[in-house]
N, C-alpha and C positions, 0 to 999 in steps of 0.2 A: 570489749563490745564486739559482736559478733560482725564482719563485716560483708559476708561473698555468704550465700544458701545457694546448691544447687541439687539438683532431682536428676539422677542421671538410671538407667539400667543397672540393674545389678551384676555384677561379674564376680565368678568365683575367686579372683586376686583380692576381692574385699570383703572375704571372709573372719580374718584374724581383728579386724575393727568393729566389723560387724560384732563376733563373739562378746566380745569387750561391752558395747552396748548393750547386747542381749544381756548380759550379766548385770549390769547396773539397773538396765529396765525391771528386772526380773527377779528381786533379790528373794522372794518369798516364794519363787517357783526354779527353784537353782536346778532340778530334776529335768525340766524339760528347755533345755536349752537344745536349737537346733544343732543337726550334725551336721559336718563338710559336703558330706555323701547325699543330704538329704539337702541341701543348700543346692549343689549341682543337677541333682535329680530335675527342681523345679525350672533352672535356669536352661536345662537340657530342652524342657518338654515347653516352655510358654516362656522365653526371652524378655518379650512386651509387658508381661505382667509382672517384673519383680522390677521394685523401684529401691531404689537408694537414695538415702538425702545427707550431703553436706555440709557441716558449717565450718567455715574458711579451711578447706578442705582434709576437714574430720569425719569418718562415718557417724552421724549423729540418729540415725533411724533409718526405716525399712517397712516395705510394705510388701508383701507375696502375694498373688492371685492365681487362680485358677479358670479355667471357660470349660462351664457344665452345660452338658442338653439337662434340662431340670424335668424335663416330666418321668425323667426315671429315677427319682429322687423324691417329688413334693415337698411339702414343709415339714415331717415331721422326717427327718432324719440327724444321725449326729454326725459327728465331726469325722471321727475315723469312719463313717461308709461316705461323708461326701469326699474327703480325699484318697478311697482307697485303700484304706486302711495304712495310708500315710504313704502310699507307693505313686500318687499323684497319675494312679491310671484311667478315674475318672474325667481326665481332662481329655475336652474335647474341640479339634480346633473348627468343628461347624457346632456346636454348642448356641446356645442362645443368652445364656445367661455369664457373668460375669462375679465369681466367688470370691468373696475376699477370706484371706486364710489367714492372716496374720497382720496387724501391725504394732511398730513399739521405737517408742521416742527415746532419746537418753533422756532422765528425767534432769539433768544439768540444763537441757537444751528446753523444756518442755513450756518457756513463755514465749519462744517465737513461732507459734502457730504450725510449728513443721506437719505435727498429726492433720494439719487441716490442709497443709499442703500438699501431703500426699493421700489424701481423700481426694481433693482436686485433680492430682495426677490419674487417678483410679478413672475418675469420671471423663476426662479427657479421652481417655482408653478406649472406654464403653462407647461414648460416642462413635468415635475413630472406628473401631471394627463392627459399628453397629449391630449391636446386642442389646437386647432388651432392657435391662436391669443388673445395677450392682445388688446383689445379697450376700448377708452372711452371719455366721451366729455372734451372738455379739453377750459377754461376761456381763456381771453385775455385780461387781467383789465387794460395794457395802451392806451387798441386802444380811448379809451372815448380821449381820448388826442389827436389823430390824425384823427379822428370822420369826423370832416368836411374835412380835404383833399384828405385821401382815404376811398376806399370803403374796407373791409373786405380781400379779394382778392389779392390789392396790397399792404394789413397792413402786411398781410403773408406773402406776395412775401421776403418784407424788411425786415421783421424778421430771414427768412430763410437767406436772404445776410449779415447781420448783421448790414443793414444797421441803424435800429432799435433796444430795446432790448427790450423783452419784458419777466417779470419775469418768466411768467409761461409756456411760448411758446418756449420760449427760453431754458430753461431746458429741455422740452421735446424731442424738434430736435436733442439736445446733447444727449440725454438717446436712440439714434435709432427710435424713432417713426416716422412715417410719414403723410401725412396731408391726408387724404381722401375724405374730405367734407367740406363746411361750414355750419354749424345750424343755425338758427333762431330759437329765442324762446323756446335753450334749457332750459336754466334758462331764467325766464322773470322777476327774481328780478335782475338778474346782472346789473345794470345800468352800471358799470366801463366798462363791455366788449360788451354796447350798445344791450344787450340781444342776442349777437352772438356769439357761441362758434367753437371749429373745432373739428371735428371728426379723434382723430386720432389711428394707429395699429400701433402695433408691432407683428411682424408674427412667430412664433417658427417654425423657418427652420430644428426641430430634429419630426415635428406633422407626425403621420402614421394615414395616412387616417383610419377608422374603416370601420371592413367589416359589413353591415348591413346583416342580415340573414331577423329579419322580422322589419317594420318601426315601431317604439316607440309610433309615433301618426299618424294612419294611417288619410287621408286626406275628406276620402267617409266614414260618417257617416250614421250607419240607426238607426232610432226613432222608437217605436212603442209606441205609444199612447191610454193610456186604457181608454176609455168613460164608465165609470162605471157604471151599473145600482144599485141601494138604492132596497131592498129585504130584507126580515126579515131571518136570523139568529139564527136557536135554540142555536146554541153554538160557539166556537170560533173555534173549529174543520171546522164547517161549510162554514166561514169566508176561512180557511185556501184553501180547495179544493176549493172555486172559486178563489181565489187568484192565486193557480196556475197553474188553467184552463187557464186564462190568460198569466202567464208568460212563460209554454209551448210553448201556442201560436205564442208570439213573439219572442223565443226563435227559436222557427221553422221558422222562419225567417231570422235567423242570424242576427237580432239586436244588437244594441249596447246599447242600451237603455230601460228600463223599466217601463215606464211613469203612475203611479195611482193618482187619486184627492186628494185634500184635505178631510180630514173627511170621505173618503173611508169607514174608522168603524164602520160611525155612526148606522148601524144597530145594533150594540151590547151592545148600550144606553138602548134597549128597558126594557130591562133585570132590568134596575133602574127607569122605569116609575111610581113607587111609591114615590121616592127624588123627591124634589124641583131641577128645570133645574140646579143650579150649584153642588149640591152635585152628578147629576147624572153623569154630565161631570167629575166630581175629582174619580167618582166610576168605571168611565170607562178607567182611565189614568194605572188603575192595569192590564188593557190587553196591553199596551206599550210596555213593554219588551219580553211579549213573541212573539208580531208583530215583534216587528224589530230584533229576533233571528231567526224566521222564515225565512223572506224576508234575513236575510243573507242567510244562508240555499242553499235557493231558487237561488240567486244571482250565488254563487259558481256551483252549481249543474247545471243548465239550462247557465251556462258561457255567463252570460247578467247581466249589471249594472241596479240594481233595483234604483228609483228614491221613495222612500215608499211613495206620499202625505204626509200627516199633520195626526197627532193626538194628543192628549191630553196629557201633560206631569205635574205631580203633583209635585212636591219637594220641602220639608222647608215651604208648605204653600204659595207657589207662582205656579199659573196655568198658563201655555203656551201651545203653537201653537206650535208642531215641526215636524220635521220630519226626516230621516235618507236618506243618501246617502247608497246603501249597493254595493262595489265594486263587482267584479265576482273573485275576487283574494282573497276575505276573510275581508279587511278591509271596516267598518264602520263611517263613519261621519256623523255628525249631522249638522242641519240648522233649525234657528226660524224664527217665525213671525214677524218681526219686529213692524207691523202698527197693530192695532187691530180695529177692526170697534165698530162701537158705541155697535150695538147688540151685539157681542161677549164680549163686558164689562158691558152691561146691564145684561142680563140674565147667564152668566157664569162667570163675575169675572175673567176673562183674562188679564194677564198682556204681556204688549211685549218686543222680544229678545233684547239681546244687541251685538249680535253676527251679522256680516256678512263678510264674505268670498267668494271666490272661490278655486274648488275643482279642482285637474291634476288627469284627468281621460285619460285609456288607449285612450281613441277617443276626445281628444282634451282636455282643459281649460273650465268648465262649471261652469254658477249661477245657483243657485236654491234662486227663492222669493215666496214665498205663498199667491196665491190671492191679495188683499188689497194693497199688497207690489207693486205690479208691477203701483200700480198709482201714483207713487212716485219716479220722473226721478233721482232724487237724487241717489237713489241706483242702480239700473242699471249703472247709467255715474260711482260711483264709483266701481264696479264690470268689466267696458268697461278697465278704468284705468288699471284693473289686470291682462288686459289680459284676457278678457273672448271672447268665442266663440259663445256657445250658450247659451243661459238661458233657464231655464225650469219653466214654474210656473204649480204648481197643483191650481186648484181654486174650490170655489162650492157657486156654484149661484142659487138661486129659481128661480127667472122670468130674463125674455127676457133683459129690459132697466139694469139690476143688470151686466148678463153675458154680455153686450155690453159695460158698461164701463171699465168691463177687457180684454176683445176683441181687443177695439179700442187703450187703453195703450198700450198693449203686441205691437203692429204692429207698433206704433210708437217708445218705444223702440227699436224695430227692426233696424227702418231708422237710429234712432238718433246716434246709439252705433256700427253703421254696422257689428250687429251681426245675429245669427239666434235665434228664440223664439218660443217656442212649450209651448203649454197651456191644459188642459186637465180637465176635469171636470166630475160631475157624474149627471147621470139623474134619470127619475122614481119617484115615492113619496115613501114616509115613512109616512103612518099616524099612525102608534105606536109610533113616537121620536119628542116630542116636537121640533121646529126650526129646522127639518129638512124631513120635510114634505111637500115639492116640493125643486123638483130640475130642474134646466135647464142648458143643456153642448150643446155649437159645438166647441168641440176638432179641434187645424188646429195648421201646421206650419208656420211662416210669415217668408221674409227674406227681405233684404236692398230693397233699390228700386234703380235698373241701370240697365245698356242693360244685365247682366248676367243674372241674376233675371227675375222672371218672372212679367210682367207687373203691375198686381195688390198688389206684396209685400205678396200674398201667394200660399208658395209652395205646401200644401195641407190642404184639412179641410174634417171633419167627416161629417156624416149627422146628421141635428140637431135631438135631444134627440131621438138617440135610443141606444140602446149598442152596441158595435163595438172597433175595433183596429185601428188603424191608422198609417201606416205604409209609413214612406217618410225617402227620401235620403237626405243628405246636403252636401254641399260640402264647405271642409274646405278653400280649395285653391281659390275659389270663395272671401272668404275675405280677403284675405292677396293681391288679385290683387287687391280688391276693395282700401283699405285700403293705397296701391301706385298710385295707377291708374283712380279710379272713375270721374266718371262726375263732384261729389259735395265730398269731405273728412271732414266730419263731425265730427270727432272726431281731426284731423291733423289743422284744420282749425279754431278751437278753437282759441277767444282772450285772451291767458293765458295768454298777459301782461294786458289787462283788468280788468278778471276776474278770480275765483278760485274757485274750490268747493274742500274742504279735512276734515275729521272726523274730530271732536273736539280731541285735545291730541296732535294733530300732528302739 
């Protein structure tokens, strides 16, 4: 007889028990049992919301949560876009809502009410950080069993009357929750619950609405876009004063954004036109840190998010493509190049990132790809998955057909991800810096293509190769109607019981 239950935080040291459980819970889904990696991920990002339970001190079950703002969500979404597409970047710690992602009893353990004890603990939670509502999608693994006589709708009905039981449905209605929705294709591995699950809430009737003073993610974003011109540089001083001639500029705008090209620097190459082209690029990666100390600087002082382009990064004897995100709050982030083009591996010995993300900036969810990147719908769709808003690519292009097939990518992106995408590039030549001695930029915004939108899918564009700012509005609210409402939902309309695209690991 069981003698001692306790409900404690999860810690990654109770993994290997936990596993053991998951296995026994889960005999029919041996496929997806959680990983180490992904266990730590949640523990990393929301501490409070992973519970552990007990019995005389055996891990016997487990509950995961997550803290969404839900209106960039609503109800008709699935599992991998509310967690991110499993990267738990969705989580929000001013969110409002309260997600439950997972729970599972050992079924040894499954008559002393543990599942209902950590639904208690969930709701405690909720309370505590006062948030509106628990929700979450919730399985129905006997409907496969009543499949051909009812539809979804009346499997509820009868669940709700008792006149069915169903194990997981059924627990739920007893624990208070109620039905709000039916999914499709929240999980599209579930076979047992015909890939239909229900969306259901629990409400915490003790929630005090929050006074907003000013909005968290305001909804009217501005962009300004620097079409850079290539000009020789005696020193990095010099570099510096057009740098933030520039972010002045847009700064006097009340931007939210601070958009430079890729290889922006390359003026400061010329300096090692004696090196063969790769030592000159590894010679010029020693002005990296005082760039991206600067452009913070810059960032904070002119209270605009610098986006720094690409520049040269040396370490350990491996050369990359990167670049920095520099908030206007002080914090810094980094973002690589994933794809490297033939010529950046021919003549520099470029290797590419292993990193990709999206970053929670005060004016929305943004991607940053560099160039090359953006022709590779792969990243993007897994960036859309995160919850991304807009994407931003720096690029730098010599001729005309080079710049058009990052032009033509960027816009298609745009439809495919129903996001917005700003591109930006540098012109002018450099005939002091080997491979970067012409350049050709027309900087422009693209956005989805539907009646909101403007007809041709762009919102603004520069004039080709001259220097200039570029300075356009977006409108966040614009895709979260799309995104319910659109003519075509492109991203919603996905055959995930089809097909799949997710990182290797996951």
């Amino acid at each position: 007889m069981t003698q001692k239950i306790e409900i404690k935080n999860l810690e990654s040291s109770h993994f290997e028990q936990l596993l053991t459980t998951m296995e026994k819970a889960y005999v029919s889904w041996q496929g997806s049992m959680w990983k180490r990696e992904t266990i730590d991920l949640l523990i990393e990002k929301f501490p409070q919301g992973q519970f552990v339970i007990f019995a005389d001190g055996k891990v016997v079950g487990s509950a995961f949560s997550i803290i969404v703002d839900y209106e960039k969500f609503n109800d008709q979404h699935t599992y991998k876009q509310i967690t991110g597409n499993y990267s738990f970047s969705t989580h929000d710690d001013l969110g409002n809502i309260l997600y439950g992602v997972e729970v599972f009893v050992h079924p040894d353990y499954r008559g002393l009410r543990l599942g209902r004890r950590l639904y208690d603990a969930r709701k405690e939670l909720c309370e505590k950080l006062n948030l509106e509502a628990i929700i979450f999608g919730g399985r129905i693994p006997n409907y496969h069993q009543y499949a051909k006589e009812y539809g979804p709708k009346e499997y509820i009905q009868k669940v709700k009357l008792k006149e069915i039981y169903d194990p997981v449905l059924s627990f739920q209605l007893s624990n208070d929750f109620h039905v709000k929705k039916v999914l499709k294709n929240y999980l599209p591995e579930d076979s047992q619950s015909q890939e239909f699950a229900t969306l259901l809430q629990w409400d915490n009737v003790y929630y005090t609405p929050k006074t907003k003073i000013n909005e968290k993610i305001r909804k009217t974003v501005r962009i300004g876009l620097i079409q850079w011109k290539m000009r020789v540089f005696n020193s990095i001083d010099e570099l510096f004063q057009q740098v933030e001639h520039f972010v002045d500029a847009v700064s006097a705008y009340k931007a939210d954004f601070a958009v430079f090209p890729e290889y922006f620097n390359a003026p400061l190459m010329q300096e090692f036109n004696h090196l063969n082209e790769a030592d000159a690029m590894r010679a010029m990666a020693q002005f990296t840190d005082a760039i991206k100390e600067k452009f913070s600087q810059l960032a904070v002082s002119y209270n605009v998010n610098i986006i720094a382009g690409s520049m040269p990064f040396y370490e350990q004897n491996s050369l990359k493509n990167v670049g920095y995100l520099c908030h206007r709050t002080g914090k810094i982030e980094s973002y690589e190049k994933i794809h490297i083009t033939p010529d950046e591996v021919k003549y520099w010995g470029l290797e590419g990132g292993n990193t990709l993300k999206t970053f929670e900036t005060d004016a929305g969810r943004i991607g940053i790809l560099i160039c090359y990147d953006v022709e590779f719908p792969e990243l993007p769709r897994l960036l859309a998955d995160e919850g991304m808003q807009i994407l931003f690519v720096p690029f730098l292009t010599d001729t005309q057909n080079a710049y058009m097939r990052v032009r033509t990518c960027a816009q298609a992106r745009a439809i495919e991800n129903e996001c917005f995408v700003a591109i930006t590039g540098s012109v002018g030549n450099l005939p002091q810096v080997d491979n970067f001695d012409l350049n050709y930029s027309q900087s422009a915004v693209f956005t989805p293509s539907d009646f909101a939108f403007p007809s041709n899918g762009i919102k603004s564009e520069a004039t080709a190769n001259t220097e200039m700012i570029l300075i356009a509005d977006v409108d966040l609210k614009l895709l979260d109607e799309l995104h319910a409402y659109g003519s075509v939902r492109n991203l919603r309309d996905r055959r995930l019981d089809f097909y799949a695209l997710k990182r290797k690991g996951q």
